[in-house]
DRENDO-890103 format. One record per residue: residue in three letters; x, y, z negated of N, C-alpha, C in turn. Coordinates in Angstrom, 3 decimals, always signed. Last residue first. Layout:
N
   residuo         nx         ny         nz        cax        cay        caz         cx         cy         cz
       ALA          X          Y          Z          X          Y          Z          X          Y          Z
...
END
This chain:
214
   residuo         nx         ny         nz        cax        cay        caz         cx         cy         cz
       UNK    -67.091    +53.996    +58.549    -67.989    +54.348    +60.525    -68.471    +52.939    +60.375
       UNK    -66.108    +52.725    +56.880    -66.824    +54.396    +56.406    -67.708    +54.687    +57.963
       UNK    -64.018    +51.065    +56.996    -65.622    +50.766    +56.209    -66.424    +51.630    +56.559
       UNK    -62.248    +53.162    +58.268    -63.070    +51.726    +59.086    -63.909    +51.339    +58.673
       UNK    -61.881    +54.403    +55.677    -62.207    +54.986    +57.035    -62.827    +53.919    +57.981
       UNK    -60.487    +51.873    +54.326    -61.623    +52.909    +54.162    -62.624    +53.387    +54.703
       UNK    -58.413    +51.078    +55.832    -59.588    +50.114    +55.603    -60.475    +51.079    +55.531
       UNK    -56.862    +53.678    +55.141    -57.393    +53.283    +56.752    -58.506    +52.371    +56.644
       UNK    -56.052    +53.338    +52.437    -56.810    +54.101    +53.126    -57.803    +54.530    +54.584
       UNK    -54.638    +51.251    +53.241    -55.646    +51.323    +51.975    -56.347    +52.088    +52.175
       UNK    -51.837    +52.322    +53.960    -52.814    +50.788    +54.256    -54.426    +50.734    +53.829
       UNK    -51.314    +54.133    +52.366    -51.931    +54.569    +53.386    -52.097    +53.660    +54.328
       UNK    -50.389    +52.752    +50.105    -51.711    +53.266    +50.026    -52.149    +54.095    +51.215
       UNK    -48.508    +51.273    +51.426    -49.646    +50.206    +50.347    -50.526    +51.306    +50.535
       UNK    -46.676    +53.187    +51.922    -47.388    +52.540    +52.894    -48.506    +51.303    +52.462
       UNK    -45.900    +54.017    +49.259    -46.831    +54.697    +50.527    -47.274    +54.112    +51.349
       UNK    -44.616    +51.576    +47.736    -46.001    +52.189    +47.308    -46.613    +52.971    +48.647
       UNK    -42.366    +51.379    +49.459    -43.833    +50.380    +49.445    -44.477    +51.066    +49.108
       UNK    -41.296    +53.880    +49.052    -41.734    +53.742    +50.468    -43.023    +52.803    +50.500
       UNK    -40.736    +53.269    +46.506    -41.226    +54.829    +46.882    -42.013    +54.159    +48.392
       UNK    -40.141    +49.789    +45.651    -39.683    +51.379    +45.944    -41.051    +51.814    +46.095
       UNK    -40.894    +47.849    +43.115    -41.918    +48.179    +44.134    -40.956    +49.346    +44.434
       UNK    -38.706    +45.937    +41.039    -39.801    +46.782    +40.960    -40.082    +47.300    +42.580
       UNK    -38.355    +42.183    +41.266    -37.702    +43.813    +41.951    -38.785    +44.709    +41.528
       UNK    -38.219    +40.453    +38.930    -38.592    +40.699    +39.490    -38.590    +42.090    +40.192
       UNK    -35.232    +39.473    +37.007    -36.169    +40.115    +36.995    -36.891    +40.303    +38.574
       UNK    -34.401    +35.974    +35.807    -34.459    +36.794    +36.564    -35.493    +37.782    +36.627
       UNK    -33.794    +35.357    +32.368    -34.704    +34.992    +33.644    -34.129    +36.044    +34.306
       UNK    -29.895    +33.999    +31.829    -31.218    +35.097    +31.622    -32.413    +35.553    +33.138
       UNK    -28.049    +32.156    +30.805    -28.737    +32.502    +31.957    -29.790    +33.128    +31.468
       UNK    -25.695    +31.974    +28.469    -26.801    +31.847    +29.023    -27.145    +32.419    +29.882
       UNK    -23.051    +33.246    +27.935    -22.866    +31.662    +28.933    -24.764    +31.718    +29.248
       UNK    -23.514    +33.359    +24.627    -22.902    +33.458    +25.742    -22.897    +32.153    +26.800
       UNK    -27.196    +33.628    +23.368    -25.729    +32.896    +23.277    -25.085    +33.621    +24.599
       UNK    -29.608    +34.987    +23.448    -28.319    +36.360    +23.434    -27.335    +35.045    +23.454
       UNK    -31.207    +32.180    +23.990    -31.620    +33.426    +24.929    -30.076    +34.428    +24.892
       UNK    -28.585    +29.715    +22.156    -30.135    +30.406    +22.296    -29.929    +31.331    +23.468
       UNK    -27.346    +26.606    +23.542    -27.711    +28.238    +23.336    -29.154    +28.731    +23.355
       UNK    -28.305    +23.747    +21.804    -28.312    +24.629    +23.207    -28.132    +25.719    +22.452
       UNK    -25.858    +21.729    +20.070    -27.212    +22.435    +20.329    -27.000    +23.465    +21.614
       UNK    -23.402    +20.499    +19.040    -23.287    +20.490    +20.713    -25.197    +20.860    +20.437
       UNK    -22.771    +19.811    +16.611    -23.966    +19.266    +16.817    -23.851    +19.296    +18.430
       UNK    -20.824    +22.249    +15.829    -20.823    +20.637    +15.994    -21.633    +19.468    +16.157
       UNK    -22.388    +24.556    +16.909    -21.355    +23.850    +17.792    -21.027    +22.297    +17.542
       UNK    -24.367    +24.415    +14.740    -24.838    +24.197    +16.552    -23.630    +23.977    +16.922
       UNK    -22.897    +24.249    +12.613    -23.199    +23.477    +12.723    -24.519    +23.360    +13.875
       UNK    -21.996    +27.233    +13.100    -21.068    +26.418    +12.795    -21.694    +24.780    +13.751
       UNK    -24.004    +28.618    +13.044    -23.188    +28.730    +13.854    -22.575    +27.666    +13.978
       UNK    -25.130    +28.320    +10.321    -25.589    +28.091    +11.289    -25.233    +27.794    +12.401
       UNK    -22.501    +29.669     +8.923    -23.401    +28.270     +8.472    -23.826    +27.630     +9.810
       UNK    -20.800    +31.997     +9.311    -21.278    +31.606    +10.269    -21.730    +30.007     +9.674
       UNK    -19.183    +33.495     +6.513    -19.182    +32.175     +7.592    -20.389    +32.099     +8.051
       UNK    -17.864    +36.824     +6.066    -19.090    +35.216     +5.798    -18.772    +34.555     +6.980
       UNK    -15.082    +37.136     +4.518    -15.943    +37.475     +5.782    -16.657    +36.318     +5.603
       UNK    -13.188    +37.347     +2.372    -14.176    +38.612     +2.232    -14.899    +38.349     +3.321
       UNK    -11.012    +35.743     +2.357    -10.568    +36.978     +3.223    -11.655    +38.122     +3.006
       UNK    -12.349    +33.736     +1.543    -11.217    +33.830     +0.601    -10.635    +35.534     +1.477
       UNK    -16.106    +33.930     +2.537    -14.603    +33.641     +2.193    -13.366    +34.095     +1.453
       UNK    -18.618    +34.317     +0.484    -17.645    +34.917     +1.284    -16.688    +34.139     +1.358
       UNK    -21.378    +32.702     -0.580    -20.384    +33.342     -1.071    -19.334    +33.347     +0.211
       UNK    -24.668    +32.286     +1.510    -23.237    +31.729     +0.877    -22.006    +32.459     +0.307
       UNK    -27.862    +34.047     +0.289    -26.392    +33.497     +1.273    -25.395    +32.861     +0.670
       UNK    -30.131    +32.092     -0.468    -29.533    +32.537     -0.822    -28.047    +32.729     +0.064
       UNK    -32.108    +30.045     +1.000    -32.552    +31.675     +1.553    -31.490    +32.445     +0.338
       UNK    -32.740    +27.368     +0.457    -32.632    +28.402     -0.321    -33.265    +29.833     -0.509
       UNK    -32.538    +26.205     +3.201    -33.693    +26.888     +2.787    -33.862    +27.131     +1.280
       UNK    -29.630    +25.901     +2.829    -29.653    +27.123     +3.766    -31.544    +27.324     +3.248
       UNK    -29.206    +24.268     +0.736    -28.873    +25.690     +0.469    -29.320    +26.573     +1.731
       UNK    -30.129    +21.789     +1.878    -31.014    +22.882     +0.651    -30.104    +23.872     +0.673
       UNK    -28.999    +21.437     +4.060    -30.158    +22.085     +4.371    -30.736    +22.641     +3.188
       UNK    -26.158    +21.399     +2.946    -26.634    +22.353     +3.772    -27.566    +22.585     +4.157
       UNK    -26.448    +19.210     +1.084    -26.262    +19.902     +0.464    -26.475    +20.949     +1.839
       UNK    -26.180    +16.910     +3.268    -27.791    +16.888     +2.279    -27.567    +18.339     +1.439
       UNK    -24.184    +16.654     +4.647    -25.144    +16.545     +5.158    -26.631    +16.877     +4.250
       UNK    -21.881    +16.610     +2.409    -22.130    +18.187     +3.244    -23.621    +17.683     +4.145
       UNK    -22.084    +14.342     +1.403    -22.462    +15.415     +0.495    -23.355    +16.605     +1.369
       UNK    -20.933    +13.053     +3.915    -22.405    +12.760     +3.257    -22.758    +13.260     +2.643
       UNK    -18.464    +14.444     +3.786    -19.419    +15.358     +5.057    -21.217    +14.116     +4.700
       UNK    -17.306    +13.285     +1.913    -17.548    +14.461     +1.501    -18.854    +14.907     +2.489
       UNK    -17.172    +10.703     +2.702    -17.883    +10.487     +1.318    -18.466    +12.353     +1.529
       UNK    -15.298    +11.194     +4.718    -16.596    +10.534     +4.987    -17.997    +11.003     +3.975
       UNK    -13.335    +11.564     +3.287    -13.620    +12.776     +4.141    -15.440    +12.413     +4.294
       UNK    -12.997     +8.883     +2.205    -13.294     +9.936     +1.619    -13.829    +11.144     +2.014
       UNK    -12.385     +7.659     +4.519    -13.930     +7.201     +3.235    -13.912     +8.061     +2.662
       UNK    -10.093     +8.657     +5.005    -11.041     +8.662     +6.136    -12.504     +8.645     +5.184
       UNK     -8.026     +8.223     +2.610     -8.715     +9.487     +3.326    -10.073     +9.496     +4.128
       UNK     -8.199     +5.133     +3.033     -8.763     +6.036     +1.647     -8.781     +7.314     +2.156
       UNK     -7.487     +3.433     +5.044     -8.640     +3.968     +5.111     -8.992     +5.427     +3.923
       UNK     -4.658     +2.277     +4.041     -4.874     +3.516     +5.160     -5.809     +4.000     +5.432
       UNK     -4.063     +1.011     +2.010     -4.869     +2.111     +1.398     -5.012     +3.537     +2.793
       UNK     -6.330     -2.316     +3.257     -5.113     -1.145     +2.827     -5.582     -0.094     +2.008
       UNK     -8.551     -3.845     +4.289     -7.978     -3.529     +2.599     -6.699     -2.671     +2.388
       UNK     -8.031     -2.790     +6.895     -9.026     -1.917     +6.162     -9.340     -2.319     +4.058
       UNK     -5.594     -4.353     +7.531     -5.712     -2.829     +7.630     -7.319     -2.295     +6.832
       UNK     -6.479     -6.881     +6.944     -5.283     -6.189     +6.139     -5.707     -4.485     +6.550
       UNK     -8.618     -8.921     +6.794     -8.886     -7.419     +7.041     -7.343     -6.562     +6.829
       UNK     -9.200    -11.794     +5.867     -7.849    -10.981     +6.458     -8.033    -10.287     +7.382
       UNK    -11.068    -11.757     +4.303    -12.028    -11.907     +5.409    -10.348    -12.105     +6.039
       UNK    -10.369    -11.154     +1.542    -10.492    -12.126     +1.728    -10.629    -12.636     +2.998
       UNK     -9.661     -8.574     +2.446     -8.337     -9.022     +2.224     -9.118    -10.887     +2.419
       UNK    -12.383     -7.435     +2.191    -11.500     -7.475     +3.482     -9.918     -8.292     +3.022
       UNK    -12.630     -7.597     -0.644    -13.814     -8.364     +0.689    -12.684     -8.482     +1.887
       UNK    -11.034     -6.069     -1.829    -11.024     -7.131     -2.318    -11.578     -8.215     -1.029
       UNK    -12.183     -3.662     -0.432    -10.627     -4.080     -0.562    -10.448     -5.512     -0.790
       UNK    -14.832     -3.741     -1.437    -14.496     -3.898     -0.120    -13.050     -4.199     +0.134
       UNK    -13.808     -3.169     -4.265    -14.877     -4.515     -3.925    -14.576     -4.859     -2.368
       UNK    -12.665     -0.395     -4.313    -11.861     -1.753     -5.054    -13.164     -3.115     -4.505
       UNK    -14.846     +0.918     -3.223    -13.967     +0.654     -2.641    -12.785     -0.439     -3.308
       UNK    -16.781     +0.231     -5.635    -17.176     +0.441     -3.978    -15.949     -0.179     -3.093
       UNK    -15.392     +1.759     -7.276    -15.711     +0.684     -7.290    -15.850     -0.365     -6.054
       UNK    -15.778     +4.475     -6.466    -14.292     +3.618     -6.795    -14.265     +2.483     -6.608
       UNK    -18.359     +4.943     -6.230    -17.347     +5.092     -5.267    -16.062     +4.397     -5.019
       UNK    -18.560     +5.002     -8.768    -19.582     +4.122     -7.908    -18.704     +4.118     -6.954
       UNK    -17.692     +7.499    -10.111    -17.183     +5.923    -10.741    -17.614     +4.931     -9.413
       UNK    -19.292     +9.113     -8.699    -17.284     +8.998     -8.305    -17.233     +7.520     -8.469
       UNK    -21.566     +8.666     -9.847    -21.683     +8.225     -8.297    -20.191     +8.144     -8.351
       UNK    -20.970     +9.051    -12.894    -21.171     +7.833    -12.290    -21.003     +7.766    -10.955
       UNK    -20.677    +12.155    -12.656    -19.752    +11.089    -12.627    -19.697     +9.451    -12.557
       UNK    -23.176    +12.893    -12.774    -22.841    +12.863    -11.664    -21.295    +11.989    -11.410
       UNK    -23.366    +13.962    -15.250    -24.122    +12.004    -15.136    -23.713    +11.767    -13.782
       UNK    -22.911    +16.717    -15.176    -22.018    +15.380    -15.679    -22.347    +13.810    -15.536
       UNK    -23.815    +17.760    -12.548    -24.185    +17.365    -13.897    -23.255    +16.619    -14.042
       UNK    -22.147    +19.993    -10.133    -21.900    +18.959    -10.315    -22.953    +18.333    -12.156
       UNK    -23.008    +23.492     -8.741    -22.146    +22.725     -9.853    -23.089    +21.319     -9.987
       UNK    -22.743    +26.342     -6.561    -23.080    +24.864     -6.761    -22.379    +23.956     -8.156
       UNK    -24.322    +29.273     -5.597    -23.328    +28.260     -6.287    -23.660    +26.924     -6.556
       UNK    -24.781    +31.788     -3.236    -25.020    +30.400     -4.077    -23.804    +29.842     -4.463
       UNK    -24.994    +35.078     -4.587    -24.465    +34.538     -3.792    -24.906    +33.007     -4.780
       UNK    -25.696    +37.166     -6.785    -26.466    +37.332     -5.341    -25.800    +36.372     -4.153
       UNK    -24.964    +36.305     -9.178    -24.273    +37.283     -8.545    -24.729    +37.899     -6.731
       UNK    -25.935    +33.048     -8.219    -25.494    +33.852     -9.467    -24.455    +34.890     -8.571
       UNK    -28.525    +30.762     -7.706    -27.798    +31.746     -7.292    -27.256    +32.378     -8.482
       UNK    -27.678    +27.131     -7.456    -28.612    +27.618     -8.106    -27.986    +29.571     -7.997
       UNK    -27.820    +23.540     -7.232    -27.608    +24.778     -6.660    -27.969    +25.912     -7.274
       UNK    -26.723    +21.070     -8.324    -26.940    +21.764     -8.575    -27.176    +23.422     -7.962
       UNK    -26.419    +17.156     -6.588    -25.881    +18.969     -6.919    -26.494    +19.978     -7.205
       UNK    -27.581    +15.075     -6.136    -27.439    +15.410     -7.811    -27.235    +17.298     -8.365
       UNK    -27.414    +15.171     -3.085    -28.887    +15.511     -3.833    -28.836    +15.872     -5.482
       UNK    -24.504    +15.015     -3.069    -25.182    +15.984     -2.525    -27.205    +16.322     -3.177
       UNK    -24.762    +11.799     -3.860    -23.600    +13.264     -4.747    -24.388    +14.743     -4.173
       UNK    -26.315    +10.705     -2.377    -26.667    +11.066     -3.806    -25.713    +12.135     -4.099
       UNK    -24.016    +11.540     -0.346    -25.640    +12.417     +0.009    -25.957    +12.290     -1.262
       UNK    -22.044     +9.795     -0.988    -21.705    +11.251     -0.953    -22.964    +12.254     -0.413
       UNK    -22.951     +7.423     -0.831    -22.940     +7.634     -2.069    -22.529     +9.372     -1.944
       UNK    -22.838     +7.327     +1.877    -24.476     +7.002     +1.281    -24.252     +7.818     -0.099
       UNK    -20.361     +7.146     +2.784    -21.107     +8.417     +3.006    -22.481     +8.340     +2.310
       UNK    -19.550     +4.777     +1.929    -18.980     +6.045     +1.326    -19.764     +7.580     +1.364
       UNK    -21.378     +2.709     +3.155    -21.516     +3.161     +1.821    -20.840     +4.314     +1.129
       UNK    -19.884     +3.437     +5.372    -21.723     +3.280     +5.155    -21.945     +3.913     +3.722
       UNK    -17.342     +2.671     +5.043    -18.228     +3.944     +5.608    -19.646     +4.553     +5.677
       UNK    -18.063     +0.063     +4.675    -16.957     +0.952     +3.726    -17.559     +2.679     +4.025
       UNK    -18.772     -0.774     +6.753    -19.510     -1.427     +5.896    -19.102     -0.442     +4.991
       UNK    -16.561     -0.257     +8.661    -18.073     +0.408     +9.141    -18.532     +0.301     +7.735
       UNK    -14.808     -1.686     +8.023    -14.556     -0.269     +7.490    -15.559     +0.374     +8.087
       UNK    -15.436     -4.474     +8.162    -14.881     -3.665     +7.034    -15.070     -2.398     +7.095
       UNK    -15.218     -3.923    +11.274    -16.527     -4.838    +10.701    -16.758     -4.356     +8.832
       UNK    -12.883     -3.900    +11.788    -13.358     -2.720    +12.155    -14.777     -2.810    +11.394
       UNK    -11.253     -5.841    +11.024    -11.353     -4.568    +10.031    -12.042     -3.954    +10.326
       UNK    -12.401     -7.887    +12.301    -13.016     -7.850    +10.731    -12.555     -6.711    +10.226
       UNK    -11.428     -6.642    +14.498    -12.929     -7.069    +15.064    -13.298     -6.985    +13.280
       UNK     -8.462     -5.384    +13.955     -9.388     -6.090    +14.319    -10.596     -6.369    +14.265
       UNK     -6.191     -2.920    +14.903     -7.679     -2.907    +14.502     -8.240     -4.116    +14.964
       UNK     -2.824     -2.794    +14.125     -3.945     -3.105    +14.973     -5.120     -3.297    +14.114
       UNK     -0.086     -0.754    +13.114     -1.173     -1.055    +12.649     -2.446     -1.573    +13.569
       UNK     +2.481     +1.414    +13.381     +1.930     +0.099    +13.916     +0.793     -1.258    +14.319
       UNK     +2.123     +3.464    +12.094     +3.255     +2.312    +11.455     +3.004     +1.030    +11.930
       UNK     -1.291     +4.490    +12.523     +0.178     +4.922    +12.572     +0.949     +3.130    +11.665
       UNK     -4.001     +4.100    +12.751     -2.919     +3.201    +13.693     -1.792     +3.712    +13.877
       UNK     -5.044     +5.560    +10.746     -5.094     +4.226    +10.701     -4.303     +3.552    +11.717
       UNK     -4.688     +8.281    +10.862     -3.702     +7.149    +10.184     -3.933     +6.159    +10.460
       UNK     -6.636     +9.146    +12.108     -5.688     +9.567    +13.039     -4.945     +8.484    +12.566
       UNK     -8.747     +9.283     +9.656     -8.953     +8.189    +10.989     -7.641     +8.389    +11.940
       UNK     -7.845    +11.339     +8.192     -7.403     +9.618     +7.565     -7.746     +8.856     +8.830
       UNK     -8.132    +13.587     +9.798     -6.771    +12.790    +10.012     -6.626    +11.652     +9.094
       UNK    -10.955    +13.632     +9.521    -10.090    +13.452    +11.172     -8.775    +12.637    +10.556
       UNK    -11.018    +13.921     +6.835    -11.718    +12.308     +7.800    -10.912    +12.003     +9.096
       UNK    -10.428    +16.353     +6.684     -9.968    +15.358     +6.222    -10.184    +13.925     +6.446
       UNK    -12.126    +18.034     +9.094    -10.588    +17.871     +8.937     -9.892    +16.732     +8.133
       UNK    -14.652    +17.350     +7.782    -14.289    +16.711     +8.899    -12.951    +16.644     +8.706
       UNK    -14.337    +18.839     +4.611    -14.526    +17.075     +4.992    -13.969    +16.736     +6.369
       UNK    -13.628    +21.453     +6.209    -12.572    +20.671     +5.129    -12.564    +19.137     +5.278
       UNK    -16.490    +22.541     +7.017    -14.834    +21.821     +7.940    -13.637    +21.659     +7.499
       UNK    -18.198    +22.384     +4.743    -18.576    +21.463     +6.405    -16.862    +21.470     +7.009
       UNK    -17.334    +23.622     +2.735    -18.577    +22.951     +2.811    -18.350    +21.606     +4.183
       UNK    -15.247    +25.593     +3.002    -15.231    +24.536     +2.789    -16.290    +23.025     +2.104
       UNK    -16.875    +27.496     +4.938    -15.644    +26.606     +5.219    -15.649    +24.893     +4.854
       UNK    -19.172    +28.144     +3.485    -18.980    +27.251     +4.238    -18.175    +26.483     +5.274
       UNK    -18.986    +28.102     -0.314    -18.575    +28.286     +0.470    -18.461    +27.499     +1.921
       UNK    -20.433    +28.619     -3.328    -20.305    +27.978     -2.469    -20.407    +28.437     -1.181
       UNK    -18.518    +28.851     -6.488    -19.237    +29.666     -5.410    -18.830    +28.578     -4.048
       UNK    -18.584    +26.256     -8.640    -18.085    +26.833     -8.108    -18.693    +28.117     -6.715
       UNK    -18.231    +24.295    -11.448    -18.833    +25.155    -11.016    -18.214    +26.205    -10.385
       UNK    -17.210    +22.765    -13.157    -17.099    +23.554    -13.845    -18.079    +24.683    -13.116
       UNK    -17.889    +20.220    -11.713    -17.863    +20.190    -13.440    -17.661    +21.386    -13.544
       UNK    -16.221    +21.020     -9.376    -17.592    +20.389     -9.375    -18.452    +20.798    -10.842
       UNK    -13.591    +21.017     -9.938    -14.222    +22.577     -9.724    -16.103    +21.918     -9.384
       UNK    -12.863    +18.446    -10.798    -12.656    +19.575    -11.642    -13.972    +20.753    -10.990
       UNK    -13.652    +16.856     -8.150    -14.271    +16.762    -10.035    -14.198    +18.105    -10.719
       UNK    -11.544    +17.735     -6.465    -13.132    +17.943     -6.201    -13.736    +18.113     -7.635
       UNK     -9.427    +17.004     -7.797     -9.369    +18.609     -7.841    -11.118    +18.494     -7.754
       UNK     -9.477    +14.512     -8.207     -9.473    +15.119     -9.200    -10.177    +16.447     -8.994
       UNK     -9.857    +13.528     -5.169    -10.666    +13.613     -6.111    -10.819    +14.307     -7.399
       UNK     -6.927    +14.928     -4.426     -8.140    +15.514     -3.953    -10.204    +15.192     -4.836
       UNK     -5.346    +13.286     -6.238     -5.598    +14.380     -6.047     -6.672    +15.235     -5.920
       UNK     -5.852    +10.603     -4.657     -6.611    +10.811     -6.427     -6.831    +12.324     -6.484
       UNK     -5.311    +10.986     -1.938     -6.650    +11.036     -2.673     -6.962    +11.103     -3.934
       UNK     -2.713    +10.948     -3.049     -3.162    +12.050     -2.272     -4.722    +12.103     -2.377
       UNK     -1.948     +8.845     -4.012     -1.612     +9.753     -5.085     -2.256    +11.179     -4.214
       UNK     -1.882     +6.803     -1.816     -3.260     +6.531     -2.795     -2.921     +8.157     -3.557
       UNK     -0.298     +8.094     +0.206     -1.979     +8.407     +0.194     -2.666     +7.738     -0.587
       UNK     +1.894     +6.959     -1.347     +1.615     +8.768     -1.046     +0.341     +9.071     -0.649
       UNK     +1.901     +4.719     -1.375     +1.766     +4.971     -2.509     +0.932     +6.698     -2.481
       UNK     +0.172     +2.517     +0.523     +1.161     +3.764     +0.828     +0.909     +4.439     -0.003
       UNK     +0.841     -1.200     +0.000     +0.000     +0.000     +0.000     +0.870     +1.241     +0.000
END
């Protein structure tokens, strides 16, 4: 096992725990493109140092993924939202430490499963980023629609500029442009009528007249 990415996820779990438990302004950086980024590159690892994907790891680490992200939407439904200072915040209940504990577990069982199945790569510890990133963007899937129908904005970034929520998650979704997006096509207008049509429309119009009129 790669000592440096088990001591890299504890990390990142710790830190998550800590500012969870204590409560933090919530932000949509690192709401939605922290998890991906961190998923991207535990999935980039898995076929570094040589490493082939077989049919039972891949079979493993769907099953691993399932459940990482299942348990990171309860984590997302337990969360606390609630506004302070005219911006949302989010904090973690303490009973919320069971789902982590659940998690752990989770993954010491599937480790155990895949080693029996000889899964080597997905009992490694080369998956533990990826399940994790995983675990987070299952949070980020259930925690962005209650905060956005909140109707509280999101606290600022670390520079002072709001994030684009919405924005965000039409590009990674690939949604259509709206009507002002760039790149849209806008109906065409219909030519208004010159000077000249109008005259000859009404001295068309007038002649009928005269012909009605004898």
């Amino acid at each position: 096992m790669n000592v440096l990415q088990v001591l890299a996820a504890i990390a990142v779990v710790v830190f998550v725990i800590a500012r969870q438990l204590r409560g933090e302004p919530l932000r949509g950086k690192r709401l939605i493109l922290l998890p991906a980024i961190l998923a991207v590159i535990g999935f980039t690892g898995l076929g570094k140092g040589g490493r082939h994907l077989a049919t039972t790891d891949l079979a493993c680490l769907v099953i691993s993924a399932v459940i990482a992200a299942g348990i990171g939407a309860a984590q997302g439904a337990v969360l606390r939202l609630e506004p302070r200072d005219g911006v949302l915040w989010a904090r973690m209940p303490v009973y919320g430490l069971w789902l982590w504990l659940a998690l752990v577990v989770s993954r010491v069982m599937m480790t155990a499963v895949a080693m029996a199945l000889h899964a080597p790569l997905a009992g490694s510890s080369a998956p533990i980023l990826m399940l994790l990133g995983l675990n987070r963007l299952g949070q980020t899937a259930v925690v962005t629609p209650r905060a956005l129908a909140s109707g509280v904005p999101f606290a600022p970034e670390k520079d002072g500029r709001p994030f684009d929520v919405r924005g965000a998650l039409a590009g990674l979704l690939g949604g259509p442009g709206g009507p002002s997006a760039p790149g849209a096509e806008r109906p065409a207008r219909q030519p208004r009528p010159t000077g000249s049509y109008d005259r000859s429309t009404s001295g068309l119009l007038r002649d009928r007249g005269r012909r009605g009129r004898r």
